[in-house]
Residue frames as qw, qx, qy, qz and C-alpha x, y, z in Angstrom:
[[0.946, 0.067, 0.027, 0.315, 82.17, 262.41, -147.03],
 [0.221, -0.849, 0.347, 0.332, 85.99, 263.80, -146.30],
 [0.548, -0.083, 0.654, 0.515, 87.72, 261.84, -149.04],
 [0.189, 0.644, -0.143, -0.727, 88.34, 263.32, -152.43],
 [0.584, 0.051, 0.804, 0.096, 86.79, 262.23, -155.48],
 [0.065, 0.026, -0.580, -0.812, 85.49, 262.54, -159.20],
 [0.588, 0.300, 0.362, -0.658, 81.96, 263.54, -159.25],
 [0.495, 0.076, 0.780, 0.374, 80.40, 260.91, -162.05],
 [0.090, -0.070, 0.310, 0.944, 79.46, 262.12, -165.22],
 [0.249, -0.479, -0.790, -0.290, 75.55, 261.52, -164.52],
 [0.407, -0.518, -0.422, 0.623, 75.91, 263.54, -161.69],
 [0.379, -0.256, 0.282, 0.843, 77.58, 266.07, -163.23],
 [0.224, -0.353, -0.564, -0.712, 74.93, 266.53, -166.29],
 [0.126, -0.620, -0.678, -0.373, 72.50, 266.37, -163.91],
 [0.401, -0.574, -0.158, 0.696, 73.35, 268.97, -161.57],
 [0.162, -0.344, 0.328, 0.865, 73.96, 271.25, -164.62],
 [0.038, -0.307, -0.795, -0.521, 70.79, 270.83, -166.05],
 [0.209, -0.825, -0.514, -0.106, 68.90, 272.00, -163.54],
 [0.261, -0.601, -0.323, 0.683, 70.84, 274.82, -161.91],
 [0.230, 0.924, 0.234, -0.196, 70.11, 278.29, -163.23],
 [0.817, 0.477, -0.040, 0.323, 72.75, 279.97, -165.55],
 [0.174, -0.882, 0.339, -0.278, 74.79, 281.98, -163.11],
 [0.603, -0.421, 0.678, 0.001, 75.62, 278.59, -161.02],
 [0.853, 0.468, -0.163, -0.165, 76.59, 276.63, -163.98],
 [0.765, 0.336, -0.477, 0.272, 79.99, 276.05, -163.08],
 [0.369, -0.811, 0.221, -0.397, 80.34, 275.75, -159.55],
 [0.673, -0.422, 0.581, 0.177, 81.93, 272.33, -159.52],
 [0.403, 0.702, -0.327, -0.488, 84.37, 271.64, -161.57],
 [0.875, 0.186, -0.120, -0.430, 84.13, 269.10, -164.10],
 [0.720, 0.357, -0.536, 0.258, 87.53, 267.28, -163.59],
 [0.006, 0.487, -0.627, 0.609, 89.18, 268.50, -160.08],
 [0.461, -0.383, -0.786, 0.150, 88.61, 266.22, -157.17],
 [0.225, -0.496, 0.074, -0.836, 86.39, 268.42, -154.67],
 [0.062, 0.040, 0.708, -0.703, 85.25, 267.90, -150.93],
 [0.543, -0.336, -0.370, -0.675, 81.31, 266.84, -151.28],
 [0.236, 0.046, 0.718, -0.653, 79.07, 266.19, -148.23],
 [0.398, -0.231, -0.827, -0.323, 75.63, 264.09, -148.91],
 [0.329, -0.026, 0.709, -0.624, 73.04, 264.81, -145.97],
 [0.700, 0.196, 0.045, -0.685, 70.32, 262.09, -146.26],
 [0.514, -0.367, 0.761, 0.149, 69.73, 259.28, -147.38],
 [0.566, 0.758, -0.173, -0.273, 70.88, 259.89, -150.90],
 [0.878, 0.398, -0.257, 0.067, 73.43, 258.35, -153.04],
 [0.726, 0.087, -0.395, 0.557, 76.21, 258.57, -150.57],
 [0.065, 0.548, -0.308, 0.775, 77.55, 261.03, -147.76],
 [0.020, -0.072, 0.820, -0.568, 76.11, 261.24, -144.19],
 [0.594, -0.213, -0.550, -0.547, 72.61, 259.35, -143.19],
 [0.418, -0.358, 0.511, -0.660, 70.61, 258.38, -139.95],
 [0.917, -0.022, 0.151, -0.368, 70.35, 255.15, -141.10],
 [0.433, -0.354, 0.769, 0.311, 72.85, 251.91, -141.30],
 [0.656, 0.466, 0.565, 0.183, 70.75, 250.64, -144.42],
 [0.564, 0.817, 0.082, 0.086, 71.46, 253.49, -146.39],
 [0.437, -0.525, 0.696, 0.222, 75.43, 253.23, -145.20],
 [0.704, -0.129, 0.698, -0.022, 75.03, 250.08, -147.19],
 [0.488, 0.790, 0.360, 0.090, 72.74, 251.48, -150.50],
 [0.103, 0.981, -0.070, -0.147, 75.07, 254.23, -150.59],
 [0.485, -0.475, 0.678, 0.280, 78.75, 251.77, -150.64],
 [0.586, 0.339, 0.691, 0.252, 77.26, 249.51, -153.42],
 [0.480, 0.838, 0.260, 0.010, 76.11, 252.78, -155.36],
 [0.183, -0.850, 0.389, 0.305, 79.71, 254.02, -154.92],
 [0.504, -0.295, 0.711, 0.391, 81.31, 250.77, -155.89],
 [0.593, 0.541, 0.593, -0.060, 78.96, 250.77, -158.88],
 [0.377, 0.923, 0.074, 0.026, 80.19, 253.98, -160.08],
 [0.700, 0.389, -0.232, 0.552, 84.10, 253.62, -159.41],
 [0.102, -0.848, 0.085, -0.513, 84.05, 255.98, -156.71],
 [0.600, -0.007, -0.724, 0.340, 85.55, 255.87, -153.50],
 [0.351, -0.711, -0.056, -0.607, 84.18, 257.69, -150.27],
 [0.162, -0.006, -0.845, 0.509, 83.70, 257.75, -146.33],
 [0.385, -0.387, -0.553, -0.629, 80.59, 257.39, -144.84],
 [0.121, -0.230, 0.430, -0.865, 79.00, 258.77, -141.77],
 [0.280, -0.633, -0.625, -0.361, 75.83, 257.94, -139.73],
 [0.226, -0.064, -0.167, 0.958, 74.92, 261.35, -138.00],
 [0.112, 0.737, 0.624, -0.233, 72.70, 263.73, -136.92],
 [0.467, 0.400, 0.416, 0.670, 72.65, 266.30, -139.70],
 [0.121, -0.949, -0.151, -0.248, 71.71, 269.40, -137.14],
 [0.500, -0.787, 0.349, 0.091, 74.87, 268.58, -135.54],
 [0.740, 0.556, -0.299, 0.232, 77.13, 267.70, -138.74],
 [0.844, -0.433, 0.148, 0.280, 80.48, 265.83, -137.10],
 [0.764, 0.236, 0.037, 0.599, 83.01, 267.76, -139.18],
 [0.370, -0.271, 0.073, 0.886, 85.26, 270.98, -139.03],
 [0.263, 0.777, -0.038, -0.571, 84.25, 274.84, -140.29],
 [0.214, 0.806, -0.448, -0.323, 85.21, 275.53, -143.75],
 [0.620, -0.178, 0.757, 0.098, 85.24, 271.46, -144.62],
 [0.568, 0.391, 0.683, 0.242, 83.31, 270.73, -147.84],
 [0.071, -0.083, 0.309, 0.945, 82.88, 272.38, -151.38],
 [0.569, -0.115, -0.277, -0.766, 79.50, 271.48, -151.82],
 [0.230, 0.096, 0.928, -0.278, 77.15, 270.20, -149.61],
 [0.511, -0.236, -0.596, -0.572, 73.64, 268.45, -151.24],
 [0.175, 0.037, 0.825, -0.536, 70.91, 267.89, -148.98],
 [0.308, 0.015, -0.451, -0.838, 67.90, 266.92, -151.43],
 [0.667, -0.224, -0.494, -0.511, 64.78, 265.96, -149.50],
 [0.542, 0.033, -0.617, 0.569, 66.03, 266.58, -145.98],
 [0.103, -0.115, 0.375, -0.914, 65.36, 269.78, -144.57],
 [0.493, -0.344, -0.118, -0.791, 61.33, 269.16, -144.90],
 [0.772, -0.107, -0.624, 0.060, 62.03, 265.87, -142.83],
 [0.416, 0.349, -0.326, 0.774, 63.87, 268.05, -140.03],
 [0.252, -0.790, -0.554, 0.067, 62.39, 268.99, -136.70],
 [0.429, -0.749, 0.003, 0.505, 64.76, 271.36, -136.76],
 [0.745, 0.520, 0.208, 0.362, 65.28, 272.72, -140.54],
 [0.107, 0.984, -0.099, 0.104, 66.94, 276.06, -139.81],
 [0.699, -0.419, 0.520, 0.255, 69.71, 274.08, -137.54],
 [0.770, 0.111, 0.396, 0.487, 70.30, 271.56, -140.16],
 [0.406, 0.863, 0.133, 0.269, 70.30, 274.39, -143.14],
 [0.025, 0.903, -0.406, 0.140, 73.13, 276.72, -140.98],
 [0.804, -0.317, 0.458, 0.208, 75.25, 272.99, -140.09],
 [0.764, 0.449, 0.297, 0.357, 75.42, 272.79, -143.73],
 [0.179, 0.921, -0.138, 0.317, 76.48, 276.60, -144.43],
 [0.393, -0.838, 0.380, 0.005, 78.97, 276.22, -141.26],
 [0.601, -0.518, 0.537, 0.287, 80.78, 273.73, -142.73],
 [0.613, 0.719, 0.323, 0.054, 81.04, 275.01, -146.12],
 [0.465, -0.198, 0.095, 0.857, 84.45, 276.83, -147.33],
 [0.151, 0.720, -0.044, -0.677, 83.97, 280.33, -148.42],
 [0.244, 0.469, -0.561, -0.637, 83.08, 280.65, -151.83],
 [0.103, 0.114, 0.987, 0.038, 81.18, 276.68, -151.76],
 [0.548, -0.350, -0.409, -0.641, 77.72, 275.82, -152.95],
 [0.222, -0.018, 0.926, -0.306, 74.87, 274.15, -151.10],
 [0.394, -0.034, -0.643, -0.656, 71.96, 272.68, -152.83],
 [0.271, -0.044, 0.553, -0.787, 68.95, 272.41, -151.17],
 [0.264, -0.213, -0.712, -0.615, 65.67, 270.71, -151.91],
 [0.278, 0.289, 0.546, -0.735, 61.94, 271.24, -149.97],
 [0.160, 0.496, 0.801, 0.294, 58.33, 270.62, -151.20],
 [0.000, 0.132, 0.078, 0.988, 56.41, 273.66, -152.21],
 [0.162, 0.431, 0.776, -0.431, 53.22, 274.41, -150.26],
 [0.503, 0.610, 0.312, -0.527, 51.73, 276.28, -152.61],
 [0.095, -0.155, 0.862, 0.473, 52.35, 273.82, -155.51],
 [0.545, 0.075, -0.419, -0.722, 49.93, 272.08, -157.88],
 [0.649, -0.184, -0.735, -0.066, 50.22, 268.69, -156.53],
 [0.127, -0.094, -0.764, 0.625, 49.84, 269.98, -153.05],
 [0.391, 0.090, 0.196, -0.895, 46.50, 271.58, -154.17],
 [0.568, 0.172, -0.692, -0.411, 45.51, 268.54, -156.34],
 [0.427, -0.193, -0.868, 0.165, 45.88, 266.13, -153.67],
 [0.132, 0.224, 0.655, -0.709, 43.46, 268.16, -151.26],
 [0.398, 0.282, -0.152, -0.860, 41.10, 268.50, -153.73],
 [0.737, 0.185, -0.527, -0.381, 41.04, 265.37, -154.77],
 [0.778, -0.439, 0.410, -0.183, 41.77, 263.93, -150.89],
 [0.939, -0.009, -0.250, 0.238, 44.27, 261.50, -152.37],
 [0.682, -0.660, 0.118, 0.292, 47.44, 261.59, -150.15],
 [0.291, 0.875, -0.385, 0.035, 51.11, 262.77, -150.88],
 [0.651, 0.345, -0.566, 0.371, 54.60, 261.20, -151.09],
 [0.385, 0.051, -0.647, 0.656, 55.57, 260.43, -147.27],
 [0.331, -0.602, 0.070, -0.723, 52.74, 262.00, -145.59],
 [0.849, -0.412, -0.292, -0.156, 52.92, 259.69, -143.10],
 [0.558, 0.263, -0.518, 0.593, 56.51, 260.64, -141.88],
 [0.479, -0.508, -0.488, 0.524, 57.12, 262.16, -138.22],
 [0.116, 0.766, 0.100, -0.625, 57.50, 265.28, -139.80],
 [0.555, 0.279, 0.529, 0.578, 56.90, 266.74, -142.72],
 [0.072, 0.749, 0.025, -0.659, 57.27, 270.72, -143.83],
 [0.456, 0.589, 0.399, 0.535, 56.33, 272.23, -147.10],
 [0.188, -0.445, -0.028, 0.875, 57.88, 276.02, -147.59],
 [0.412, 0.878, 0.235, -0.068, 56.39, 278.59, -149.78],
 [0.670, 0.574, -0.104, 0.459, 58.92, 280.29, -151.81],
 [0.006, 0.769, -0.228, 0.597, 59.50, 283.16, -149.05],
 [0.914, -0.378, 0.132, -0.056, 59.53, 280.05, -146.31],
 [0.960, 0.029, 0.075, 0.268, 62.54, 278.93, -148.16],
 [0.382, 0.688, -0.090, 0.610, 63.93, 281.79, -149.20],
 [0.432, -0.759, 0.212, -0.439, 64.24, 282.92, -145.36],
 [0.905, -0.381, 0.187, -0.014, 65.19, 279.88, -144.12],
 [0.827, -0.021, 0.121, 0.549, 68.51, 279.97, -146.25],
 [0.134, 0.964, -0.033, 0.226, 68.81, 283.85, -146.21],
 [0.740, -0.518, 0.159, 0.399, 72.44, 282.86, -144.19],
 [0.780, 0.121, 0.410, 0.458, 73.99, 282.60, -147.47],
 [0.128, -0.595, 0.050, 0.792, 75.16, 285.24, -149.53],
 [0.278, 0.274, -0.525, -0.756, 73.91, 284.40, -152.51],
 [0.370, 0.286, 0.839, -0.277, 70.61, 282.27, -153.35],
 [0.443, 0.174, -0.463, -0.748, 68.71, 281.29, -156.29],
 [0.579, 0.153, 0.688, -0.409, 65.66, 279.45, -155.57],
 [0.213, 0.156, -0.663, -0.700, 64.37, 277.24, -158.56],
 [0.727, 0.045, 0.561, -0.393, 60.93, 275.51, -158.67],
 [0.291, 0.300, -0.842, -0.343, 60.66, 272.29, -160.68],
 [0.113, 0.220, 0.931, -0.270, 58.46, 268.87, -160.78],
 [0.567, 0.157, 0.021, -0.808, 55.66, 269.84, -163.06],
 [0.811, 0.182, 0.393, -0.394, 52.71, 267.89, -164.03],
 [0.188, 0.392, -0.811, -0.390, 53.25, 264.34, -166.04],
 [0.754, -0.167, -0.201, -0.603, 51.37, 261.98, -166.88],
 [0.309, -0.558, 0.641, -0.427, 50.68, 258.87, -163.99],
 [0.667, -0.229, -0.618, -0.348, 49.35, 255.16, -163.59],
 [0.176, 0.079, -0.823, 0.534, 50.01, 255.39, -159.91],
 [0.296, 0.275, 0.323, -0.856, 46.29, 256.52, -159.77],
 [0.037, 0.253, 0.894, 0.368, 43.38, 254.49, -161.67],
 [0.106, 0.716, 0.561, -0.401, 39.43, 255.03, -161.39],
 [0.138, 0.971, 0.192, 0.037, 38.01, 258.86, -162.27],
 [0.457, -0.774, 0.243, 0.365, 40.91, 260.37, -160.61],
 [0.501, -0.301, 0.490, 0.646, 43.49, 259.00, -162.74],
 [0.365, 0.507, 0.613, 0.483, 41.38, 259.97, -165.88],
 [0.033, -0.968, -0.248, 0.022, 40.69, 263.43, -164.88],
 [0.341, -0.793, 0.301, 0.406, 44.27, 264.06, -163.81],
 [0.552, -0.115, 0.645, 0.516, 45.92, 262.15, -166.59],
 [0.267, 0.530, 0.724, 0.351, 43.16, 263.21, -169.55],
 [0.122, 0.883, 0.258, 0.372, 42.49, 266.90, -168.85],
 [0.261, -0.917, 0.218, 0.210, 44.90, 268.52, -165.88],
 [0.623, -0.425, 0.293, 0.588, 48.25, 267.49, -167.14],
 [0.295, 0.731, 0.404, 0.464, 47.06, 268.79, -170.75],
 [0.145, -0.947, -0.275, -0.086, 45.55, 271.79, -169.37],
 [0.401, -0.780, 0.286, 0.387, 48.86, 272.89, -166.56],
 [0.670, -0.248, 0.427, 0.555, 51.23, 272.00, -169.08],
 [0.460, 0.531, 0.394, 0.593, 49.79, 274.12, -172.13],
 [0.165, -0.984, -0.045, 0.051, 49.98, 277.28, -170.03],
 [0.280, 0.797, -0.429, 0.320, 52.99, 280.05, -170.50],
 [0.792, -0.173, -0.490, 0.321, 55.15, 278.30, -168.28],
 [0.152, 0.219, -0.316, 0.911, 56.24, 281.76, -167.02],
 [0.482, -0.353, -0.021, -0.802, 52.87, 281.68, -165.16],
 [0.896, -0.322, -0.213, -0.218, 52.83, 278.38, -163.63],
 [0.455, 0.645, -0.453, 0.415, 56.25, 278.29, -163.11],
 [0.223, -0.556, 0.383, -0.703, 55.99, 278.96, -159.20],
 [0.782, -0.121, 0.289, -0.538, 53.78, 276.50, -158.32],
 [0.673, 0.167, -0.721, 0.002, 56.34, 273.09, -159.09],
 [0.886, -0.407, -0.111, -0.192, 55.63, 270.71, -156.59],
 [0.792, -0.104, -0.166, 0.579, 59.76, 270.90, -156.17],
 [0.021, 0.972, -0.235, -0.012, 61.40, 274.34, -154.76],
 [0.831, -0.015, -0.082, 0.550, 65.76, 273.74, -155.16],
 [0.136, -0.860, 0.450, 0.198, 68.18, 276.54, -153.42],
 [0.677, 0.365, -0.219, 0.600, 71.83, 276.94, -154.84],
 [0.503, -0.848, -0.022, 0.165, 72.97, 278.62, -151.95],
 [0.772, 0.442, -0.240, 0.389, 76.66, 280.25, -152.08],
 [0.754, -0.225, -0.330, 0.522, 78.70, 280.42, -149.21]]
């Protein structure tokens, strides 16, 4: 989106909750700032007219105002040096082309901007869980899907000058899963992963997030 606006304060908290403590204040909490959306997330640009639609109503919901784009996100439709932060959470692993989309985003960052990245982690718990246990994963049924290892991801946004790669998405308990299964996973692994040092499992969330800086 090219229109300036107030980021809402749900946003805001939740952005700052998960980044690490270095990027803590990269947008700031009052000033209107230049934000780009790739996906089809709460607002910004999307390869679909339905989320155009999901993404107006969540605007008007929150007071906000915006423009809104459908676009191919390896070939972003704006100027160098446009946005302060672009978010692309649950994009790139959709991407036949993730490196493209990943340096669209960096090219039309200003110097000194974030981007925030999200990607599934191939060597995660729930990616080892669900072959073990053959049950399927979120979206496996898309045209594409890529899962990065940390050093996958960490390469694939090495553009940037500055990167901090967080993993996240640990075991909780589920009902999306009945039978054995759901008793085995629900009754002894989420116990089990969750009473380890977390500095030892740590690696292996089933979410990887870049902060990328510019």
């Amino acid at each position: 989106m090219d229109d300036r606006l107030q980021p809402s304060e749900r946003e805001r908290q939740r952005l700052a909750n998960v980044r690490p403590p270095q990027w803590r204040n990269p947008v700031p909490p009052r000033k209107p700032y230049h934000l780009v959306v790739i996906g089809g997330g709460p607002a910004g640009l999307v390869a679909a007219e339905s989320a155009i639609e999901l993404a107006r109503a969540n605007f008007e919901q929150q007071g906000l105002t915006g423009t809104f784009h459908v676009a191919d996100g390896e070939r972003l439709p704006f100027p160098d040096n446009t946005f302060d932060l672009v978010y692309a959470h649950g994009v790139v692993q959709y991407t036949a082309d993730p490196r493209r989309l990943v340096e669209e985003c960096r090219r039309v960052l200003k110097p000194g901007g974030e981007a925030v990245f999200q990607v599934y982690n191939r060597i995660s718990w729930l990616n080892a869980l669900g072959k073990l246990m053959k049950v399927g994963l979120e979206h496996d049924d898309a045209p594409v899907l890529l899962k990065f290892s940390i050093g996958e991801f960490r390469r694939l946004v090495s553009g940037f000058r500055d990167v901090t790669i967080v993993p996240e998405r640990f075991p909780v308990k589920s009902r999306l899963h009945g039978g054995w299964k759901g008793a085995v996973y629900n009754g002894l692994f989420v116990g089990t992963f969750n009473a380890l040092p977390r500095g030892l499992v740590r690696r292996f969330g089933w979410h990887l997030l870049a902060f990328c800086r510019k």
